[in-house]
N, C-alpha and C positions, 0 to 999 in steps of 0.2 A: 431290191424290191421283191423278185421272186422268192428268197429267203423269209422275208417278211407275211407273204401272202402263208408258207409253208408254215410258220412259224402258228399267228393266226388259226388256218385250219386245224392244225395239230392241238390249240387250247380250246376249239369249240367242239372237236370229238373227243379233246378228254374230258369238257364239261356237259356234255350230251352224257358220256359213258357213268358221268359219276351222277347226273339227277337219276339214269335210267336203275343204277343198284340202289339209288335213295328211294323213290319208289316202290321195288321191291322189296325194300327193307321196311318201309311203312306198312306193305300192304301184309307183310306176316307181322310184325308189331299189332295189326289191328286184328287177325287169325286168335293171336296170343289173349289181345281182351276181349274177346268176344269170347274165348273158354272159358277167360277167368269167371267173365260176368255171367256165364250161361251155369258155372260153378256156384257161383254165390245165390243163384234163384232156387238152384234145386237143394241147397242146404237150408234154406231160409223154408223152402217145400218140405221137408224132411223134419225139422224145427218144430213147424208146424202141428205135423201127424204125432209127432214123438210129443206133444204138449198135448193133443188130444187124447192119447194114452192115458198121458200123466189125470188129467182130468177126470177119467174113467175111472184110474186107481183109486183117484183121492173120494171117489161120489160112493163106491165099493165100500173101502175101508180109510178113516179119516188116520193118514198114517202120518207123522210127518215128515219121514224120508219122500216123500210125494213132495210139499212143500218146497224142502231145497232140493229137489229137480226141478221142479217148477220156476226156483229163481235163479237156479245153473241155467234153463234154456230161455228166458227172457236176458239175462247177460250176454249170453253167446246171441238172440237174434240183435239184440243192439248192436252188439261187436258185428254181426255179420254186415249190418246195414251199412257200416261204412265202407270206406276206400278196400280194394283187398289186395295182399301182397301173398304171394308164395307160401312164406313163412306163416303167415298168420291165417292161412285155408288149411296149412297141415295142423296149425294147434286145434282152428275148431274142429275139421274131423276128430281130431285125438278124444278129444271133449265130445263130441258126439255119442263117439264110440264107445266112451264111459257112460252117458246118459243111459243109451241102448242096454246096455248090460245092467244097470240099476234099475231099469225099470223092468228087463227081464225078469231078473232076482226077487221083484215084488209080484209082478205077476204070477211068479210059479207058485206061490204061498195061496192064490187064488185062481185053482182051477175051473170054476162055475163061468168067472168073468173072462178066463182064457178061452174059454169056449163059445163063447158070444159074438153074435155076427157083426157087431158093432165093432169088437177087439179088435177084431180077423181084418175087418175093413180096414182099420188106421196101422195094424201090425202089416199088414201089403202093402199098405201106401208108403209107410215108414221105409219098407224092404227095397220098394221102385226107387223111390229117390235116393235111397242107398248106392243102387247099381247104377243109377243116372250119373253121379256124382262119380263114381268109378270111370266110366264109361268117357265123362269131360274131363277128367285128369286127365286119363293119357290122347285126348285129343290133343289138349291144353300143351301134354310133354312134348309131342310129338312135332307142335307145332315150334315149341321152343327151340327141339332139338336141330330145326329145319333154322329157323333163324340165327343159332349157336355156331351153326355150320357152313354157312352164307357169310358169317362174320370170319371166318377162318381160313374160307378161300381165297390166295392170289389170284388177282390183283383187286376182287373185292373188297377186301382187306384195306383197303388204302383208301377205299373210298366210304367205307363203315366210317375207319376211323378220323378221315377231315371233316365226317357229318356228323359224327359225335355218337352213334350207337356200340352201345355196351353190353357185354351178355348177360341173360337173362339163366335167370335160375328154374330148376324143373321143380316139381311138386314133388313131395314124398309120399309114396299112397301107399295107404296101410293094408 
């Protein structure tokens, strides 16, 4: 009987110990998409300015490298508006960051509109959410790396993996 009672307490503080890592394990899982998501808004913000650019160049000079930026950052905000994964926040930065440079490339051709308090407006705006986006990656990593790590310590470790969490990948920032 006393073995049995021993027996008992011993499966209700190792099932106590293992919701207590599942909990912690959810609650940086939810750290993790709240960067993601707070990732996805300031690129979708950045999207934006960098499409108000594009609009300035094209009202300037009817070019039509303007055009296909135009339909480069209307794909990528569709692409943004979905689900986001890792992998697919490092292509749209990549692709951002090509945008940025092509519209650079057309505005230096147009000194007069580079100079324009309008430009200056959406070229700052563009810049902020630039660093914002920076700024929520490596919260985003930092917070993976915490969870990466959580999953790797004994005796946590055992309780990750009979609740089924898997590691999670960091962002690649450019």
């Amino acid at each position: 009987m006393e073995i049995m009672i021993i027996v008992l307490l011993l499966v209700s503080l190792w099932g106590i110990w293992t919701l207590s890592v599942r909990r912690r394990l959810e609650a940086q899982e939810i750290n993790i998409q709240n960067a993601l998501n707070q990732i996805r808004v300031q690129i979708l913000a950045e999207q934006e300015a960098l499409a108000a650019l594009t609009d300035l160049l094209e009202k300037a000079a009817d070019i039509e490298d303007c055009r296909e930026i135009k339909r480069r950052l209307e794909l990528l905000q569709k692409d943004s508006r979905e689900e986001q994964r890792p992998e697919k926040v490092t292509k749209q930065l990549e692709e951002l960051l090509q945008l940025r440079e092509n519209i650079t490339m057309l505005s230096e051709q147009m000194p007069l509109l580079q100079s324009g308090e309008i430009y200056q407006k959406y070229w700052k705006a563009a810049n902020s959410y630039e660093h914002m986006v920076r700024t929520s990656s490596l919260i985003y990593n930092d917070s993976v790396e915490n969870f990466n790590r959580m999953l790797c310590k004994m005796p946590d470790r055992l309780a990750a993996g009979i609740c089924g969490f898997r590691r999670k990948k960091c962002l690649e920032i450019l």
